[in-house]
C-alpha positions in Angstrom: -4.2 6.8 36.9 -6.7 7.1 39.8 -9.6 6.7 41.1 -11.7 9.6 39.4 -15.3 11.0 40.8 -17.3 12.3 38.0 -20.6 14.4 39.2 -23.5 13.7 36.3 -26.7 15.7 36.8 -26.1 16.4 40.4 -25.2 12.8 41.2 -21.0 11.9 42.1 -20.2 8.7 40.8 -17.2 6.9 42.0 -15.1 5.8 38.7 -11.9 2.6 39.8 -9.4 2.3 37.2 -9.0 -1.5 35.0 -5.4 -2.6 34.6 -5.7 -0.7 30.9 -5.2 2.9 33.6 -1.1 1.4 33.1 -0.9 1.5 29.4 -0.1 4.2 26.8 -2.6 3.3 23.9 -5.0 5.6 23.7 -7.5 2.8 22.6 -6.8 1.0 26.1 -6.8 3.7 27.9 -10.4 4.5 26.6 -11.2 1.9 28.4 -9.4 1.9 31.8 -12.6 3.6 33.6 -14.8 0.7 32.3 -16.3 -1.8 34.6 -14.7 -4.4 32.9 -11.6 -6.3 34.9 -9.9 -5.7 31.6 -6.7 -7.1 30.8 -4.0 -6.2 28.3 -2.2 -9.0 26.2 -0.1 -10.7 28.1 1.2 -13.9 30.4 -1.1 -12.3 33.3 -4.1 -12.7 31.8 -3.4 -16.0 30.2 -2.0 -17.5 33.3 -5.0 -16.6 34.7 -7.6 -18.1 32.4 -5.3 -21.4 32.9 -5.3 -21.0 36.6 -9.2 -20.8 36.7 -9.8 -22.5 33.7 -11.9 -19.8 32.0 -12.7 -18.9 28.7 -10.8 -15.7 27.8 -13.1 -12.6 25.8 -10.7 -11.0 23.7 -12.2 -7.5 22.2 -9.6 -5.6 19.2 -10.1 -2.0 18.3 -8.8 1.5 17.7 -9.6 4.4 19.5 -11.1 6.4 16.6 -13.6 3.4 15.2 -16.7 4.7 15.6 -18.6 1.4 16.1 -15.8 0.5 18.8 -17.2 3.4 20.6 -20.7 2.0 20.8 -20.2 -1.0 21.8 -18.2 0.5 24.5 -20.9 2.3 25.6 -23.5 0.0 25.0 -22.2 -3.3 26.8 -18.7 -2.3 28.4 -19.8 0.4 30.7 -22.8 -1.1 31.3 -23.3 -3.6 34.8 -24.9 -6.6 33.8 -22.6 -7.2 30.9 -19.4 -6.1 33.0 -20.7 -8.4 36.1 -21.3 -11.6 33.7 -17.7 -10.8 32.0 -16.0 -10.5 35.4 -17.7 -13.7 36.8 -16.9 -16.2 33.8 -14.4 -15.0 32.1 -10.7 -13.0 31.7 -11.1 -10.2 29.6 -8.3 -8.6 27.3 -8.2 -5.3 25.1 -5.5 -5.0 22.2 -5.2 -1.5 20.2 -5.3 -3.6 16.8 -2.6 -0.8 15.9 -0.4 -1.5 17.7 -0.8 -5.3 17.7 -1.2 -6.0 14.0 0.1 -9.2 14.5 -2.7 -10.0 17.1 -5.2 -8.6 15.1 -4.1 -10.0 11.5 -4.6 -13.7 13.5 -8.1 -13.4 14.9 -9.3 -10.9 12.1 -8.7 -14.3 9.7 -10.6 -16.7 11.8 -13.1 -14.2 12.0 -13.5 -13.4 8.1 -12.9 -17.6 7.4 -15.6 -18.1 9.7 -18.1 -15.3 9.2 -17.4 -14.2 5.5 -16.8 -10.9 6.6 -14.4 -8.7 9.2 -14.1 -5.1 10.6 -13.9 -3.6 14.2 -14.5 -4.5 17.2 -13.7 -7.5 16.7 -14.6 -9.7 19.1 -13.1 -13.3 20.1 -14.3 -16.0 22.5 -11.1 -18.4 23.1 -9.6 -21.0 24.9 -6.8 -20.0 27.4 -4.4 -21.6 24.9 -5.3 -18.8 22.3 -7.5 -20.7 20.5 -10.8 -19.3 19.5 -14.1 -20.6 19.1 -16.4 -17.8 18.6 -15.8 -14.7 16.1 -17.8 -12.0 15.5 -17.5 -8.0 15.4 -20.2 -5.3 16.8 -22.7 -6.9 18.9 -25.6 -5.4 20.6 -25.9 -5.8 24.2 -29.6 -7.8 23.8 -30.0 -9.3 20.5 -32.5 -8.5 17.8 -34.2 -9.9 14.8 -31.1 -12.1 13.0 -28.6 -10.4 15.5 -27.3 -12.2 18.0 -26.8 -9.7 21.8 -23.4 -9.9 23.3 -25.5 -10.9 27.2 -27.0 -14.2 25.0 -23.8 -14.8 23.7 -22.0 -14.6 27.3 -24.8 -16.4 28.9 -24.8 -19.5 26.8 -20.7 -19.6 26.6 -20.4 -19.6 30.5 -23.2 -22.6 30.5 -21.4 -24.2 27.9 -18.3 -24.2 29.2 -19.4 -25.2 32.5 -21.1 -28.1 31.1 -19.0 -29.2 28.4 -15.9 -27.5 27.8 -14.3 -30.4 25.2 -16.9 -28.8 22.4 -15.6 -25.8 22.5 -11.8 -26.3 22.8 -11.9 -29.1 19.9 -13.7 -26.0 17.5 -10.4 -23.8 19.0 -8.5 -26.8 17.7 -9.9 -26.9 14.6 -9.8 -23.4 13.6 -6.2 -23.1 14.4 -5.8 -26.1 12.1 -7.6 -24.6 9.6 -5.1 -21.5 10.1 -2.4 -23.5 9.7 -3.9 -25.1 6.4 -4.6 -21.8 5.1 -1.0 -20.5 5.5 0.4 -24.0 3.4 -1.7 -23.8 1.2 -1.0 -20.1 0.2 2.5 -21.0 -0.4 2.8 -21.1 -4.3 5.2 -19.1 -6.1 4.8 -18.0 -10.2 6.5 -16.6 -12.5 5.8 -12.2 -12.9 4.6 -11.7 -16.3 2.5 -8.8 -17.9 -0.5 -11.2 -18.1 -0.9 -10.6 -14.4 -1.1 -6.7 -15.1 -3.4 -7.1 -17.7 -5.4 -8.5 -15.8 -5.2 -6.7 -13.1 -6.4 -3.3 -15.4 -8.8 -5.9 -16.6 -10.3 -7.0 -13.1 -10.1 -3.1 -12.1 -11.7 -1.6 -15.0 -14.7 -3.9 -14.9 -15.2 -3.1 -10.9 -14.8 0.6 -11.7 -17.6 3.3 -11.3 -17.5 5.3 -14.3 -19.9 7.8 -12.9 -18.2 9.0 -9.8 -14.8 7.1 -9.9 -13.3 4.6 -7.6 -14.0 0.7 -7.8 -17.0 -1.5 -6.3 -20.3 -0.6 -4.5 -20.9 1.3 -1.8 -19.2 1.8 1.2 -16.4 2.9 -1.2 -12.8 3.4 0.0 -10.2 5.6 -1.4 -7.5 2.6 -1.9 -4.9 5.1 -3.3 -2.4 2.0 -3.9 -4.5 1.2 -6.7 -4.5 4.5 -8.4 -0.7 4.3 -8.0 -0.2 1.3 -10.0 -2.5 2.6 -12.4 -1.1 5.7 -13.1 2.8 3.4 -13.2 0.9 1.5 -15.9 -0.8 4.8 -17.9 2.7 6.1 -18.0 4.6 3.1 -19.2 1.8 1.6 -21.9 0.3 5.2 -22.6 -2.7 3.8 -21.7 -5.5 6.2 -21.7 -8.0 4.3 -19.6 -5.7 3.7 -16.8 -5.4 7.1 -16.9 -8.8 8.0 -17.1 -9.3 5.4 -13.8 -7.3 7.8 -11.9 -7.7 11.4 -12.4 -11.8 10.4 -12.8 -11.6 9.1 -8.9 -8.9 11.8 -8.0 -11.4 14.5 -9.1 -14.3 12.8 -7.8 -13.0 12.2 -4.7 -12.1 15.8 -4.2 -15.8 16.7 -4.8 -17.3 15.3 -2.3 -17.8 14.9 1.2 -14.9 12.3 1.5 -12.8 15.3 1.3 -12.7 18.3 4.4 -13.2 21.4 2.2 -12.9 23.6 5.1 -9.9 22.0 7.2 -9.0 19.5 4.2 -7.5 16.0 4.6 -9.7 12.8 3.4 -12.1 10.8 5.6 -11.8 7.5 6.0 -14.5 6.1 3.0 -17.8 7.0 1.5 -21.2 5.1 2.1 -22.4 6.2 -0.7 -21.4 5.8 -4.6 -21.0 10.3 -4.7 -18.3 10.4 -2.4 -20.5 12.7 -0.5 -21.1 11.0 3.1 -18.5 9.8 4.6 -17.1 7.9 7.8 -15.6 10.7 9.6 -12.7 9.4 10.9 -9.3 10.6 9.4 -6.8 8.4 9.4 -2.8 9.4 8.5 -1.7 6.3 6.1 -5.0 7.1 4.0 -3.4 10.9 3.6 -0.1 10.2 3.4 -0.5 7.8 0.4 -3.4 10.1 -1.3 -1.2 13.1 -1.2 1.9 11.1 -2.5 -0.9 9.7 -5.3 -2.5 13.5 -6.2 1.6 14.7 -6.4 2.5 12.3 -8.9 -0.4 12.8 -10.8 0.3 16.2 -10.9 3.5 15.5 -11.8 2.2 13.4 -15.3 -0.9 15.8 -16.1 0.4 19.0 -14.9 -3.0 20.1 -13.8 -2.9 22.0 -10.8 -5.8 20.8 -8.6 -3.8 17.8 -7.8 -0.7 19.9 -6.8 -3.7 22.0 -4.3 -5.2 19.0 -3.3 -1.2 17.4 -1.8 -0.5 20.9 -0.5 -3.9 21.0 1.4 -3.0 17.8 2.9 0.6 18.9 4.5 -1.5 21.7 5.8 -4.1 19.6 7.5 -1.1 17.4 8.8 1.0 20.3 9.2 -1.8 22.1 11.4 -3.6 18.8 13.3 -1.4 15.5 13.0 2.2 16.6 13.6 4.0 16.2 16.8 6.4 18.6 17.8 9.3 16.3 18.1 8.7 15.5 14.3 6.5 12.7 14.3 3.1 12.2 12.8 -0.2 11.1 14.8 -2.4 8.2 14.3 -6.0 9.7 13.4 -8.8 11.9 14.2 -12.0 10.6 15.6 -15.4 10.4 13.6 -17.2 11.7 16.5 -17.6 14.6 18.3 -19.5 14.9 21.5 -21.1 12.0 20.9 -22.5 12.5 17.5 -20.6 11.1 14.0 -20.1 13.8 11.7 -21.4 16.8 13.7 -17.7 18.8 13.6 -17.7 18.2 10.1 -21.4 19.6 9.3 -23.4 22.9 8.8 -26.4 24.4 8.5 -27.0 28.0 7.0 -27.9 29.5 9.8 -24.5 28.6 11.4 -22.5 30.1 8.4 -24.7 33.6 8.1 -23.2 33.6 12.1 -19.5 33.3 11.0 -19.2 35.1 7.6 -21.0 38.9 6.5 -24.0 38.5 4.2 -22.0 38.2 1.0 -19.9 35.7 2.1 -22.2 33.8 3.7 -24.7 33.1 0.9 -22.0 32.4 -1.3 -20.2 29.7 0.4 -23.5 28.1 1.2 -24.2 27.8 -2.6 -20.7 26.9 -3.3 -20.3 24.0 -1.1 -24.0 23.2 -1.2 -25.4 24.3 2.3 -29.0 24.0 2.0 -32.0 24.0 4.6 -32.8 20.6 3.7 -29.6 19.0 4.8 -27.7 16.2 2.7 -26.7 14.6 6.4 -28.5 14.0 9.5 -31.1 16.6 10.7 -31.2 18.8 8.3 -27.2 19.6 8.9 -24.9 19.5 5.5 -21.7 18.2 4.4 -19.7 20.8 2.2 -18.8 19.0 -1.1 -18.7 20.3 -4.5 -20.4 17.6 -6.5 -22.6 19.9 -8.1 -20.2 22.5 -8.5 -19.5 22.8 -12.5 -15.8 24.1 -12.1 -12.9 23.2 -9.4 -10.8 25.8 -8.5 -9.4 25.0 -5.2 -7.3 28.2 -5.2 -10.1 30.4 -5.4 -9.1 33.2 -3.0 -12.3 34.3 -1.9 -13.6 30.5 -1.0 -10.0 30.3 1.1 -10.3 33.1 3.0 -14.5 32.2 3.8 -12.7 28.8 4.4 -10.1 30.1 7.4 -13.1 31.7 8.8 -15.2 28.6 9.0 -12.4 26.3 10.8 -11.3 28.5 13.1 -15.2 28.9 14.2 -15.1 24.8 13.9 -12.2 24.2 16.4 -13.7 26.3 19.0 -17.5 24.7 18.3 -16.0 20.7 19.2 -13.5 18.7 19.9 -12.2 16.2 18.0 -10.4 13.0 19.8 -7.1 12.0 18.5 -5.0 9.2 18.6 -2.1 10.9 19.0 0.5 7.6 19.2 2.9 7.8 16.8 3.6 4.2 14.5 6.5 3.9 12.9 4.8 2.1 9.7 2.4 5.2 8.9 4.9 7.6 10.0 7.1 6.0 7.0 4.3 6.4 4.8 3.9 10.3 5.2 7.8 11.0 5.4 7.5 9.2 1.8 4.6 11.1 1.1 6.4 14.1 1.8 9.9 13.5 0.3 7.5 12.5 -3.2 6.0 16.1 -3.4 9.3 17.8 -2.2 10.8 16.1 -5.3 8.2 16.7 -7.4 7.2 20.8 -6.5 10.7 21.2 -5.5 9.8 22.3 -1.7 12.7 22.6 0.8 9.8 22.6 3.3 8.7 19.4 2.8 12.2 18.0 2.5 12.5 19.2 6.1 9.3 18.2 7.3 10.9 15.0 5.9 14.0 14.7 7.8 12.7 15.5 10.9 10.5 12.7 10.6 13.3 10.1 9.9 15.0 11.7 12.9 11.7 10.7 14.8 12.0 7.2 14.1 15.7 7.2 14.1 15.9 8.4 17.8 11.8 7.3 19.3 10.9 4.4 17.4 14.6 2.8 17.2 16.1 0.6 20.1 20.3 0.9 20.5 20.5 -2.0 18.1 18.9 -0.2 15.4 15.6 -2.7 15.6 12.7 -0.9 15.0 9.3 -0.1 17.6 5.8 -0.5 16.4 4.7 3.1 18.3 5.3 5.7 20.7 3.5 7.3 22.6 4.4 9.6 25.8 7.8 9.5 26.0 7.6 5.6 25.4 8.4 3.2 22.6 6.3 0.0 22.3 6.4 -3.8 20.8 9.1 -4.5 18.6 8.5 -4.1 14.5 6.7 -6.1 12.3 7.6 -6.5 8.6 5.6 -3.7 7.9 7.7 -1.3 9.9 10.8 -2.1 8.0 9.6 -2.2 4.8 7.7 1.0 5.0 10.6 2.8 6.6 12.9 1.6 3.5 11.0 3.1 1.1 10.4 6.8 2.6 14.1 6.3 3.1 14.9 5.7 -0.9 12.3 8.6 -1.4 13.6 11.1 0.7 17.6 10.2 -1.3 15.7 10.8 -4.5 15.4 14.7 -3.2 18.6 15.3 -0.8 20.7 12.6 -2.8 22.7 11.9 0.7 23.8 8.4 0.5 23.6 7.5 4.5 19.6 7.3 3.4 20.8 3.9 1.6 22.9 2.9 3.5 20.5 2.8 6.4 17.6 1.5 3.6 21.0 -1.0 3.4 20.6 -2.3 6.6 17.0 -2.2 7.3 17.0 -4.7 4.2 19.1 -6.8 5.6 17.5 -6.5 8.9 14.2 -7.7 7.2 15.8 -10.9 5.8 17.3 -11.5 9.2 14.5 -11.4 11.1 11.1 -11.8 8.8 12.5 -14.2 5.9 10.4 -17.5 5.7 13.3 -19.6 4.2 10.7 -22.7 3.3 7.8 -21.1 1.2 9.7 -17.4 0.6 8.0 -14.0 1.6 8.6 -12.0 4.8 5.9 -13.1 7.7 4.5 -10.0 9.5 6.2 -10.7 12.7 9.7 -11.8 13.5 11.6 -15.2 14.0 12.3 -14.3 17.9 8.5 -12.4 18.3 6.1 -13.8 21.1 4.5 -16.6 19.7 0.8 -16.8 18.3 -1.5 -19.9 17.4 0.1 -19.2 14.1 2.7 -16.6 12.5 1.0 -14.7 10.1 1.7 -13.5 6.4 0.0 -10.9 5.1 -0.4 -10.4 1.1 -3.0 -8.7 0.5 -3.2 -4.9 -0.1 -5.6 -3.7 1.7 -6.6 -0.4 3.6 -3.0 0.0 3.0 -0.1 -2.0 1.2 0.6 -5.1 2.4 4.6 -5.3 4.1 5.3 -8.0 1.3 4.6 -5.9 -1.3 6.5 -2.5 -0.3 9.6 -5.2 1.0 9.4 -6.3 -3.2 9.3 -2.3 -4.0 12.1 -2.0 -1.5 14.0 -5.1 -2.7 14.0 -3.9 -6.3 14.5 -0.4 -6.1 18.2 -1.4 -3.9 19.0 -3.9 -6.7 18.5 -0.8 -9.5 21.0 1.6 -7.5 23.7 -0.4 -5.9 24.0 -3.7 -8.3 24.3 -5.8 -5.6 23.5 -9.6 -6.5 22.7 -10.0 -2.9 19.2 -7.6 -3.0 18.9 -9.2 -6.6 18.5 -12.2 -5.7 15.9 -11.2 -2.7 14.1 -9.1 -5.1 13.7 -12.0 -7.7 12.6 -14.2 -4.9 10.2 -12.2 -3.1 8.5 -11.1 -6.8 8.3 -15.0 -7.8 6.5 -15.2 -4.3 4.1 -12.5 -4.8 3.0 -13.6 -8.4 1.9 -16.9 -7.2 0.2 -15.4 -4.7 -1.6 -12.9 -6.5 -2.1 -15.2 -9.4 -6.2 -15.9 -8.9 -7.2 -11.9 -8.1 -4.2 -9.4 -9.3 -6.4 -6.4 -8.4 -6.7 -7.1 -4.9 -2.6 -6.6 -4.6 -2.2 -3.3 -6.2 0.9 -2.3 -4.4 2.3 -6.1 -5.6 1.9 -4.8 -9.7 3.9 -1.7 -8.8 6.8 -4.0 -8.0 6.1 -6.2 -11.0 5.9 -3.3 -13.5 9.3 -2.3 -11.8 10.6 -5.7 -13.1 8.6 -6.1 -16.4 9.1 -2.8 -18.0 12.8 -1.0 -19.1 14.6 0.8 -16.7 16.6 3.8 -16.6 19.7 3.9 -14.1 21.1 7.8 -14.3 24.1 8.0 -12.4 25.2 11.7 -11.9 29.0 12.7 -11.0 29.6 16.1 -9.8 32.3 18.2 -8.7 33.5 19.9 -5.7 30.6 22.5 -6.0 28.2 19.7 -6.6 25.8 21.3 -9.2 23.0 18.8 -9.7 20.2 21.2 -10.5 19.5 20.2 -13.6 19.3 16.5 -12.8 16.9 17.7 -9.6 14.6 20.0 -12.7 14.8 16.9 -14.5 13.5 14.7 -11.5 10.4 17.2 -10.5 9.6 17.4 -14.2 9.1 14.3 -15.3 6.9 11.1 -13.7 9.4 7.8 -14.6 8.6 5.3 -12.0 11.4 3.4 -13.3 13.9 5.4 -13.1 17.1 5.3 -10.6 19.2 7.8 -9.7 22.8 7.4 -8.1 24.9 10.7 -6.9 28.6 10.4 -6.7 30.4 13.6 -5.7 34.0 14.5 -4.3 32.5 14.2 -0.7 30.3 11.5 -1.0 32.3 9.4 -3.2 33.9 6.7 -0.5 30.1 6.0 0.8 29.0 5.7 -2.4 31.2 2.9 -3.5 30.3 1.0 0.0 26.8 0.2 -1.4 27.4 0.5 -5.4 31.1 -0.1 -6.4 29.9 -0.4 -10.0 30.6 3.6 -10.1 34.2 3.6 -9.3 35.7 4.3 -12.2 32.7 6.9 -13.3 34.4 10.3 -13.6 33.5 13.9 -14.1 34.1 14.9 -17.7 35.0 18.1 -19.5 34.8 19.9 -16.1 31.2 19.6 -15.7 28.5 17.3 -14.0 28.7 14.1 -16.0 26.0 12.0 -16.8 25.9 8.0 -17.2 22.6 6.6 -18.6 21.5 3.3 -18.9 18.2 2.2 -20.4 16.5 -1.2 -20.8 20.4 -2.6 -19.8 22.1 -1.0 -22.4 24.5 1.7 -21.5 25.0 5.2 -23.7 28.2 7.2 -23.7 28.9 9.8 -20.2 27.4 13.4 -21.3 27.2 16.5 -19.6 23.9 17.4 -20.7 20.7 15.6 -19.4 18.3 15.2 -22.4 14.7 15.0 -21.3 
């Protein structure tokens, strides 16, 4: 990147290029053109903190958070600020995407010592990594009970002028307190249905039985917890887990959260409706919520969830898809400099795009009024007010198409088009769930092609995984997450193909995650590996947040290899890891959602089904059976003529299974007790 000249209202304005003008993230390079002598993470800048003995200002974002953008624009292009940061201290920017690991760190000093956490995030530290200052947006000058970022930076550089010791003992402190944390969390517990219960328990008293979803305002989509809920409707035929669900799914679909005209879900709503939302549209929220609508569609069998997955693909099919098979990061919430205004309307724009007819009608349909329910008078299409939901509705599709191709030529969305490996796993899962379920060779495709994007982009020649790519490049080896993800879109996209390398590669991703991520004192996988640069401490993430945590899909993972191959070896991991989760989970079950869906893998009866076919392999009635009906627990092993040697490489319990009577044969095992072989599979 070089030196750019950008003309502004008749003036030129010489633009030099930051170190970030080197990287690939798209986060860094938004800010290669700033002012700033930024630095990315690394032994330069930290070698030079040491060398000058200066205070390092660490800043973490993404390149689609709205609030990252203003403080960009409101202290990093601006000269005071970028003259005081270049003066007292080294500066570094980390994509928090693409450095989890670095994030997941300073993100819990920032929450232990604030109460709260989001992005930016911004760190004062010692050269040595240690921080003594945490904080998130700040203002360049500070206001009434907010403290300005120039305040801030002019007191530090005083202080640490003056006396440096106070401020490296708090560093000291706070990464013993890290360290503290960490033992402390180390309890394991036995898994018992008493955590689930109160887990419904804990979710059903936070839930809004008005407009769906769980807590206050801003309210997030969390489709992990709808997952587990629906897992737990179908194995207790519990009504008001049910209810939980399909309320929220509906609700959700209403309103603004949801991108009637392009489709895809925003990020979360600010209000209780669903109806405003933060813009930005990110993939693992979509990939999860269209795996979560499938399934639900798959118990219920009402259509609007099937529309509502379908609509998704599009939207990823149309805007988030690479052309070498991978998926992109997210979509910003702004466009030319305004949140919201490529997602908004006003009825004079749509009588501009659609005849008379059409016009008046979509504007009462999706509630396009003069007033405005958004920002100057603009409006948000939703459907809360609509009395019916019929996403199909020809004549609102086709008023639809018109609206978004007039949208894509009215603004520009940025995108974060880096591809991670994590939330790439999460839609080929996505995917290979509603293949299953609507049988869709489509999808199945779509699917493949994405493990063939990992397989040959995000994989180095020793089969370890990347965290992203971006421009031809791979970059910073995985974290737990990245394996564990990966595992289980490959065990969902077997349950549609049925070809067996899927395992065996799920095979040795698990044992790649023990190798590398396995604490052997306290149990659980740390987020980063044993041979991983090394931080002030190695995290461990639990928690089941924005999305699962890489503990709980490795216990998914775990179990689900122990149910097909039988092998005491993934058994044993899997009994470990879910001991490990349960303690700790113990004190707040419903913050670990994607934990319970392991735990009700272990709790509840399972089915194995193990199908032998002939030469002509004839297995669809076993893949009717599979789209038809919504049994979490079952498993489902293939053994065929062809396949047969593979098979017994990972599950040599099948051997002596054989076809019978001529015809597909069928071995089922419920609740660890086996029935005779038949060739009919009774639903």
């Amino acid at each position: 990147m070089k030196t750019e000249h950008v003309t502004n209202k008749g003036t030129q304005t010489t633009r030099i290029p930051n170190k970030l003008a080197e990287e690939k993230s798209p986060y860094l390079l938004q800010h290669a053109y700033n002012p700033v002598n930024w630095y990315s993470w690394g032994d330069e800048a930290f070698e030079k903190a040491k060398k000058e003995n200066k205070p390092i200002f660490l800043s973490i974002g993404y390149s689609t958070c709205h609030w990252c953008h203003v403080m960009a624009h409101e202290c990093f292009e601006d000269q005071e600020i970028s003259e005081l940061l270049n003066d007292a201290f080294i500066c570094i920017k980390v994509d928090k995407e693409e450095r989890p690991d670095i994030d997941t760190v300073y993100m819990t000093i920032c929450q232990i010592t604030t109460g709260q956490g989001g992005w930016p995030l911004t760190i004062l530290m010692t050269p040595e990594q240690k921080p003594f200052f945490a904080g998130t947006y700040l203002p360049k000058n500070s206001r009434p009970a907010v403290l300005g970022l120039i305040d801030l930076l002019v007191q530090v550089k005083s202080d640490w002028l003056e006396n440096p010791d106070g401020m490296i003992a708090t560093g000291d402190k706070l990464a013993d307190i890290l360290k503290r944390e960490f033992e402390a969390s180390s309890d394991s517990a036995e898994v018992t249905k008493d955590l689930v219960n109160l887990a419904v328990t804990q979710m059903n008293q936070n839930f809004d039985h008005d407009f769906g979803g769980f807590g206050n305002e801003p309210k997030f989509p969390t489709p992990h917890n709808l997952m587990f809920l629906l897992r737990h409707a179908q194995l207790e035929a519990d009504e008001k887990s049910l209810f939980m669900v399909e309320n929220t799914l509906k609700h959700m679909y209403r309103g603004g959260i949801y991108d009637h005209v392009g489709y895809g879900f925003s990020r979360y709503s600010t209000d209780a409706k669903w109806l405003v939302p933060h813009f930005e549209k990110m993939l693992y929220d979509n990939a999860l919520l269209a795996a979560t609508y499938a399934e639900t569609y798959q118990y219920t069998k009402d259509p609007l969830y099937r529309t509502v997955a379908e609509q998704i693909f599009e939207y990823i099919r149309r805007e988030m898809t690479d052309p070498e098979g991978g998926f992109y990061c997210a979509q910003d919430a702004d466009s030319e400099g305004v949140e919201g205004k490529y997602y908004t309307f006003t009825p004079e724009e749509i009588d501009n795009i659609l005849d008379k007819d059409d016009a008046s009608f979509f504007c009462e349909y999706f509630d396009i009024t003069k007033e405005g329910n958004f920002e100057e008078g603009s409006s948000i299409p939703n459907l809360i007010k609509s009395h019916e939901l019929k996403s199909d509705n020809e004549k609102v599709m086709r008023a639809c198409n018109k609206v978004y191709s007039y949208r894509l030529d009215r603004a520009r969305l940025h995108k974060d088009d880096k591809a991670l490996t994590s939330w790439n796993a999460l839609m080929i899962h996505a995917y290979a769930t509603a293949a299953r379920i609507f049988q869709n060779e489509d999808y199945v495709d779509v699917a493949k092609r994405g493990v063939e994007f990992i397989n040959t982009r995000l994989t180095d020649p020793n089969g370890l995984l990347y965290v992203s790519y971006r421009d031809g490049t791979p970059a910073h080896f995985g974290l737990i997450d990245d394996y564990a993800f990966y595992g289980m879109a490959l065990l969902s996209l077997y349950d549609v193909t049925f070809d067996i390398d899927y395992i065996h590669q799920t095979c040795t991703l698990a044992d790649r995650m023990i190798e590398l991520f396995w604490d052997k004192k306290y149990g659980g996988f740390f987020l980063n590996a044993n041979d991983a640069e090394k931080l002030i401490y190695r995290p461990k993430e639990v928690y089941d947040g924005a999305i699962p945590s890489g503990n709980s899909v490795a216990a998914y993972v775990f179990q689900r290899l122990a149910n097909l191959t039988a092998n005491s070896h993934y058994m044993e991991y899997a009994g470990k890891q879910l001991t490990f989760l349960a303690g700790q989970v113990k004190d707040y079950p419903a913050g670990h959602s994607f934990a319970l869906v392991a735990f009700l893998q272990a709790l509840y009866p399972s089915k194995e089904i193990v199908c032998v076919v002939s030469e002509n392999e004839d297995y669809k009635e076993l893949s009717d059976y599979l789209a038809e009906h919504f049994e979490p627990n079952t498993t489902v092993l293939l053994k065929s003529e062809k396949n047969f040697e593979k098979v017994l490489e990972v599950a040599d319990y099948v051997e002596d299974y054989r076809i019978l009577n001529n015809k597909t044969t069928y071995y089922v095992c419920e609740n660890h007790q086996c029935m005779a072989p038949v060739n009919e599979l009774i639903s």
